[in-house]
C-alpha positions in Angstrom: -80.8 -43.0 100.8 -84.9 -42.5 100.1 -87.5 -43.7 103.0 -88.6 -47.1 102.4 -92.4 -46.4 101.0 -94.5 -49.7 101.3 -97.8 -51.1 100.5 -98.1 -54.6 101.1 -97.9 -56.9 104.5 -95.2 -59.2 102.6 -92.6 -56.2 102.1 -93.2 -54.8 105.4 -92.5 -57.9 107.0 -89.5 -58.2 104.5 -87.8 -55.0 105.4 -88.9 -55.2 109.3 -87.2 -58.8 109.1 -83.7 -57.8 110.2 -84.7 -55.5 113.0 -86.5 -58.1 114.3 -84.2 -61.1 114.4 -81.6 -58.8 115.8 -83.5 -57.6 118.5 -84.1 -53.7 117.6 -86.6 -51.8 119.4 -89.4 -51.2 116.6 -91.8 -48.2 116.9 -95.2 -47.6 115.2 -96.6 -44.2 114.8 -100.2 -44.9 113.3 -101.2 -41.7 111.5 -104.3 -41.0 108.5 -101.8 -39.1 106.8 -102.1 -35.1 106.4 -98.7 -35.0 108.7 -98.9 -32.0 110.4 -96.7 -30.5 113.7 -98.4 -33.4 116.4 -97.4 -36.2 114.5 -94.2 -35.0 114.4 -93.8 -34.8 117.9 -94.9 -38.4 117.9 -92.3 -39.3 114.9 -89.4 -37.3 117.4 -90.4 -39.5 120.6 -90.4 -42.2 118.8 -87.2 -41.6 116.9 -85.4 -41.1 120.3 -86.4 -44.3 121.8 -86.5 -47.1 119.1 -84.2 -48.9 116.6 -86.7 -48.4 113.6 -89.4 -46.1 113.2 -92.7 -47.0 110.6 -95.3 -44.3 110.5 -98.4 -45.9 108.7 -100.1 -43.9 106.2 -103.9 -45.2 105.9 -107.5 -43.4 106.0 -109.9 -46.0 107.7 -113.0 -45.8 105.8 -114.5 -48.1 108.3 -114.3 -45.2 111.2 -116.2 -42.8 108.9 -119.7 -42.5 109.4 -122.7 -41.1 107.2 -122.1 -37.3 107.0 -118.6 -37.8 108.1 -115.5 -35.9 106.0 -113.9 -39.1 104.2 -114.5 -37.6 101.2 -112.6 -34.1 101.2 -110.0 -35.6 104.5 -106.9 -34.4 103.2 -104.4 -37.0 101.1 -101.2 -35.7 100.8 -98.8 -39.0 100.0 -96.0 -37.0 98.5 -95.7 -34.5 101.4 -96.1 -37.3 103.7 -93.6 -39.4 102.6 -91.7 -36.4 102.8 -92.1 -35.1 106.0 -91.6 -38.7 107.1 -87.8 -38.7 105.6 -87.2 -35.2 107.0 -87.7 -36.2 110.2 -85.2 -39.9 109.9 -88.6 -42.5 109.6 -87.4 -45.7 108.2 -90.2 -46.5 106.7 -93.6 -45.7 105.4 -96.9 -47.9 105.5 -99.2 -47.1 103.6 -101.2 -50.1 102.8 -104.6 -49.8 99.9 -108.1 -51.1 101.3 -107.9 -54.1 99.7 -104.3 -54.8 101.8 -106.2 -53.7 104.8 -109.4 -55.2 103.8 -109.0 -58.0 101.8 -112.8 -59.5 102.3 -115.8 -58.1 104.3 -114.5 -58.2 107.8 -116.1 -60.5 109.7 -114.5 -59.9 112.9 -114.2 -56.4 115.2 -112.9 -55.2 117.9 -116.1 -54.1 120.2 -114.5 -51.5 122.3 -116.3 -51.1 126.3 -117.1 -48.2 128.6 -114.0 -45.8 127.1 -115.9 -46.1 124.0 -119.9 -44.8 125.3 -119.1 -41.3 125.9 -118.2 -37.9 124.5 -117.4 -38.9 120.9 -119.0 -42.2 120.7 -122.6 -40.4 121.5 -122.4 -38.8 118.1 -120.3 -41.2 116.0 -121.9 -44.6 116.7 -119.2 -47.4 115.8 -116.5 -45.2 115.0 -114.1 -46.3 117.8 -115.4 -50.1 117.1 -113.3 -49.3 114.1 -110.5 -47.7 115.1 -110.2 -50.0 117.9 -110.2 -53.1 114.8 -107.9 -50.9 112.1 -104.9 -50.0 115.1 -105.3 -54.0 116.2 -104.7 -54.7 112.3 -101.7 -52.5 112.0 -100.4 -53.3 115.2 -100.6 -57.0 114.2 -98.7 -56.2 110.6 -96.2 -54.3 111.9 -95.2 -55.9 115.1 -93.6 -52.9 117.2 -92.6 -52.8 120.5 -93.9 -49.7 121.5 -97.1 -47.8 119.5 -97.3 -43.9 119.7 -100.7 -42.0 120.0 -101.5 -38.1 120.8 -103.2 -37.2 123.9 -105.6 -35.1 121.6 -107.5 -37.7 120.4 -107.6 -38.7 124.9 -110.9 -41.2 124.2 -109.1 -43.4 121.5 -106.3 -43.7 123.8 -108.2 -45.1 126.1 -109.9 -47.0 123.7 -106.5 -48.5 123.0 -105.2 -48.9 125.9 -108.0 -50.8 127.4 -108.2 -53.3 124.1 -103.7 -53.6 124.6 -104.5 -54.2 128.3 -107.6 -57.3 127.9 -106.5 -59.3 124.5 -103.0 -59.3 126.0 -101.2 -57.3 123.1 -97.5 -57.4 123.1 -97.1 -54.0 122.9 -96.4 -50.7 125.1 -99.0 -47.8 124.5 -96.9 -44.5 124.2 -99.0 -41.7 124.7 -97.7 -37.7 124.1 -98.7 -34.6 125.1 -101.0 -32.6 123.1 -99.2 -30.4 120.4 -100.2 -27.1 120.4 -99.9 -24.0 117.6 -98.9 -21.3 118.8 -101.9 -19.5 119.8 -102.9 -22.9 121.8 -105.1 -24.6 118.7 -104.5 -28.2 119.1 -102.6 -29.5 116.2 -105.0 -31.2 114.0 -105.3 -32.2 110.4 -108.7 -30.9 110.0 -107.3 -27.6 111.2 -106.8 -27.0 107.6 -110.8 -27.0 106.8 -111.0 -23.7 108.7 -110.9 -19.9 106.7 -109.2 -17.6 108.5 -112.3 -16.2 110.2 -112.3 -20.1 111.7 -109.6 -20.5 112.6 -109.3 -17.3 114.6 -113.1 -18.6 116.0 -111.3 -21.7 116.8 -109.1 -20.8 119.7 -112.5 -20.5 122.1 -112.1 -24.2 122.4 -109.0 -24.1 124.3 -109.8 -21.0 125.8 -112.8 -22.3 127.0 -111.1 -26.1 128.6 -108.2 -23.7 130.4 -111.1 -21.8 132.2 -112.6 -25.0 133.4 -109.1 -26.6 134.7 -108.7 -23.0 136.7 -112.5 -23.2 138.4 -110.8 -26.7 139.1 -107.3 -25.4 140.6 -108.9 -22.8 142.6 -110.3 -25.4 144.5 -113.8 -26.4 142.8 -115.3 -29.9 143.2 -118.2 -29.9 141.2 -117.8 -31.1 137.4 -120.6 -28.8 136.7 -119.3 -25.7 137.6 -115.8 -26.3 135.8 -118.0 -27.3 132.2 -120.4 -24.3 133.1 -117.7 -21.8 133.2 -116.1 -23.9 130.5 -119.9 -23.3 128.1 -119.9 -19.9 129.2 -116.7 -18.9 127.2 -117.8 -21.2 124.0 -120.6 -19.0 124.6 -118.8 -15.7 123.7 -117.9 -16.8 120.4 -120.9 -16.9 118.3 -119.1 -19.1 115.3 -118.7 -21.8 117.8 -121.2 -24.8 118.2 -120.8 -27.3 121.4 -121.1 -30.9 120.5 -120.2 -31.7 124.2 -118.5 -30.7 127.5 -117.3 -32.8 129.6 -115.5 -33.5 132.9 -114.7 -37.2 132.6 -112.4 -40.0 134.7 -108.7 -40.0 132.7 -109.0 -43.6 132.4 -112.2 -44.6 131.7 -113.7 -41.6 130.0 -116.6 -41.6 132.0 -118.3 -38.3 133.7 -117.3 -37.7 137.1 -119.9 -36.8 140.0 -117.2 -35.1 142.3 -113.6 -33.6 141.4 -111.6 -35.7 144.2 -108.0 -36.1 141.9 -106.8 -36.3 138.4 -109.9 -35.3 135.7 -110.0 -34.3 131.8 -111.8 -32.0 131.0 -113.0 -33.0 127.4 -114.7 -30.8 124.8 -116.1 -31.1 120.9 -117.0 -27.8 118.8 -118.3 -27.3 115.3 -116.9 -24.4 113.9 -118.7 -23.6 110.6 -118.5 -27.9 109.1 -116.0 -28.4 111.1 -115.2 -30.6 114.3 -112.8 -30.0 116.6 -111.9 -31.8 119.8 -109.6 -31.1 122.7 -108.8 -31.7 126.2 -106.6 -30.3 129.4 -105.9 -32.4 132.5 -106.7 -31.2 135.7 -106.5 -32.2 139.4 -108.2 -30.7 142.2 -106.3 -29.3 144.8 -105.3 -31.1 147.6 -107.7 -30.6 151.0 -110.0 -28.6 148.7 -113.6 -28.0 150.0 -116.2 -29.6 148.3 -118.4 -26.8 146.3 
């Protein structure tokens, strides 16, 4: 039988209606479309651990800034819909703006500390929106547990933290980074890039594994681990750093001294095109301070 494809609150809640009353475990895996390898990872997790599976299907235009790619992100409905039924979703939702935003919006979510750094220097109110649009969907769908990529690491802890203080009845799933084979982290926007890009690309991780070693061989100061981490960025001349950072896994914020668990978190342009990643590291235990 086809995947459920649907656009409206009242048929979600119609087909969701029997899973509910009988007490199935109901995941959500929020996605802006473009499916790609990560979100299939997320789509697998959550297959294995819930009754029903909806993967929402919806391009925030509220989370777009001026100068921002809403205009050429990729919308591939069709091949969604279809990578969603290979993979045994039960249904897609992918709600229009007027479903999602019926009248001006009034009301936000105003996201704290999680939200101040890395990204939200250069995208002002971006994760005000996101933080609002995943509440939205959160609140249509009604799952029991929500899945979300350790790529995008700052929304995560944007998400987390709103779950955590307005008391959401919902368990934050978060999965490990998908990776292509070369170490690129899965991304939609991975298809902007030529192949001269995407070769240029792969500093990125490159560059975030040689920070995490200057970390494992026993360094304590952030700014040695970002500096050897800049110095590869560096090599590759294609590459443009947005930011570096070395930042507390929780609260996103920069760390003065590596004493336990750290991201370290960067942003490059590559030709008109952003790319974020991150590796987790932990300092060695007894390490000398350097």
């Amino acid at each position: 039988m086809s995947i459920e494809a649907i656009g409206n609150l009242d048929g979600l809640r119609a087909f969701l209606g029997p899973a509910r009353s009988t007490g199935h475990v109901i995941g959500l895996v929020p996605t802006m479309g473009a499916l790609h390898g990560g979100h299939g990872a997320l789509i697998d997790r959550a297959r294995a651990e819930c009754d029903r599976v909806i993967v929402s299907v919806y391009v925030n235009p509220t989370q777009f800034g001026a100068g921002d790619d809403m205009d050429r992100y990729p919308r591939r409905s069709e091949d969604d819909v279809a990578f969603c039924e290979a993979r045994g979703v039960d249904a897609v939702f992918a709600p229009s703006d007027t479903v999602m935003y019926p009248d001006a919006l009034h009301t936000w979510v105003e996201p704290g500390v999680e939200a101040q750094g890395l990204c939200g220097k250069s995208r002002p109110g971006h994760f005000r929106a996101v933080a609002t649009v995943v509440l939205k969907l959160i609140h249509a769908v009604g799952p029991n547990r929500a899945y979300f990529g350790e790529k995008d690491l700052q929304q995560l802890a944007v998400i987390r933290r709103m779950v955590a203080d307005l008391n959401v009845p919902v368990e934050i799933v978060a999965c490990p980074t998908h990776r292509e084979p070369d170490g690129l982290a899965a991304s939609s926007r991975n298809g902007y890039l030529d192949s001269g890009e995407r070769a240029a690309a792969r500093v990125l991780y490159r560059a975030l594994r040689a920070a995490r070693q200057r970390i494992a061989d026993g360094g304590r100061d952030p700014k040695a681990a970002s500096d050897a981490a800049l110095a590869v960025i560096a090599s590759e001349p294609m590459a443009r750093v947005d930011y570096l950072e070395v930042v507390g896994p929780d609260d996103m914020q920069p760390v003065s001294v590596i004493q336990g668990p750290v991201r370290v978190a960067g942003a490059v342009w590559i030709g008109g095109t952003r790319l974020i990643d991150n590796v987790p590291c932990d300092a060695p235990r007894g390490a000398p301070a350097t």
